[in-house]
C-alpha positions as CSV (number, residue, x, y, z in Angstrom):
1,X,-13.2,-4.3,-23.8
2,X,-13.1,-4.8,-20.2
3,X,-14.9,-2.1,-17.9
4,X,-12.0,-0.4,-15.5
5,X,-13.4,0.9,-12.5
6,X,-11.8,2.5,-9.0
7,X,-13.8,-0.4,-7.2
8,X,-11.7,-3.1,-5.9
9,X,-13.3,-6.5,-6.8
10,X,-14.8,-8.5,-4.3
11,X,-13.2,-11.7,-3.3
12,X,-9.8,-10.4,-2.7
13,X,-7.8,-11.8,0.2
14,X,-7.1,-9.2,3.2
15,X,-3.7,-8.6,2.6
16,X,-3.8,-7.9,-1.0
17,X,-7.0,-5.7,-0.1
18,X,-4.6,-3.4,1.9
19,X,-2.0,-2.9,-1.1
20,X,-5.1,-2.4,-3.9
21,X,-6.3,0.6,-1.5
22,X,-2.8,2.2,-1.5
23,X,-2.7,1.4,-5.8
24,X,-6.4,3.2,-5.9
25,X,-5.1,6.2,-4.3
26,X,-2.2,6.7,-6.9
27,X,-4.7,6.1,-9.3
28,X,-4.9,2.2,-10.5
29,X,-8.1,0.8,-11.9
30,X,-9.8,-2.6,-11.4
31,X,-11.5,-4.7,-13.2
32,X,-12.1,-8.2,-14.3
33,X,-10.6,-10.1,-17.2
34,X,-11.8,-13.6,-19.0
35,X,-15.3,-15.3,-18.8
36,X,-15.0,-16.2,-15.3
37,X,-14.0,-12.7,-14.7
38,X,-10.1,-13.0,-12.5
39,X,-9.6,-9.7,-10.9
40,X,-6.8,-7.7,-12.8
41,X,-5.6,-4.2,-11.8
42,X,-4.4,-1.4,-14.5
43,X,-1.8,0.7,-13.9
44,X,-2.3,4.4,-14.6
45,X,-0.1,4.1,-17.3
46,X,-2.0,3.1,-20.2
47,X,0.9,1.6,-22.1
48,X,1.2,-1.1,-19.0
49,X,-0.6,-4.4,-19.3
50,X,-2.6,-5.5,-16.5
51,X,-1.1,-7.2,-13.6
52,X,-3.5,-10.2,-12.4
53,X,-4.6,-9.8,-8.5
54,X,-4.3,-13.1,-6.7
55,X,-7.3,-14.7,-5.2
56,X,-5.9,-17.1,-3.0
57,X,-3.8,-16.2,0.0
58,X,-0.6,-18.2,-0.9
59,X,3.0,-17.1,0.6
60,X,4.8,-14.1,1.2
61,X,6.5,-14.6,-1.3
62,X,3.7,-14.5,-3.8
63,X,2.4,-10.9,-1.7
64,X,6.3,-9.6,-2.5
65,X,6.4,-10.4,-6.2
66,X,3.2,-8.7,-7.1
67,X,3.7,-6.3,-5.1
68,X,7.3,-6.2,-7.1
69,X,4.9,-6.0,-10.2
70,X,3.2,-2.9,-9.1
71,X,5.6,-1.1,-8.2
72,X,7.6,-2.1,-11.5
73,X,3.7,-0.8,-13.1
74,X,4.3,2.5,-10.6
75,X,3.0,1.9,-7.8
76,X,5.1,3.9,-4.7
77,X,5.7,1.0,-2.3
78,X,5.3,1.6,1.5
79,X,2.9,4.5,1.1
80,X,3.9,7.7,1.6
C-alpha cells in the first residue's frame, strides 16, 4: 500500500504547486504510486481513486482539466 502523507512531493511544476497547497488545506494527501514513484494526490474522500499530479508543465489546458478532476474529487476551486 502506498504511504499518504500531507507533504507535497518534490518535483512538482510551480503552477500545480500552488493548487496542491490549496487541496492540502481541505485536506488531500500525497503520495507516490508505481516503482518509479509518479506523484498522485488522494482526495479526502476515501472512496475516490487517486488523481495523478503532472510533472511536466504542459498547457493550460492540461492545469484546467486536473484541476477539473479535483474539484470533481472535492476540491473547492478558487479558494475561499
Amino acid at each position: 500500500m502506498p504511504e499518504k502523507t500531507r507533504k507535497i512531493p518534490a518535483g512538482i511544476h510551480k503552477d500545480y504547486r500552488k493548487v496542491c497547497k490549496v487541496a492540502q488545506e481541505q485536506g488531500f494527501l500525497f503520495g507516490k504510486l508505481g516503482k518509479k514513484g509518479h506523484p498522485v494526490v488522494w482526495p479526502p474522500d476515501p472512496r475516490r481513486r487517486p488523481i495523478p499530479i503532472p510533472t511536466t508543465p504542459g498547457s493550460q489546458g492540461l492545469l484546467a482539466g486536473w484541476i477539473q478532476q479535483l474539484k470533481r474529487a472535492g476540491l473547492q476551486w478558487p479558494p475561499p
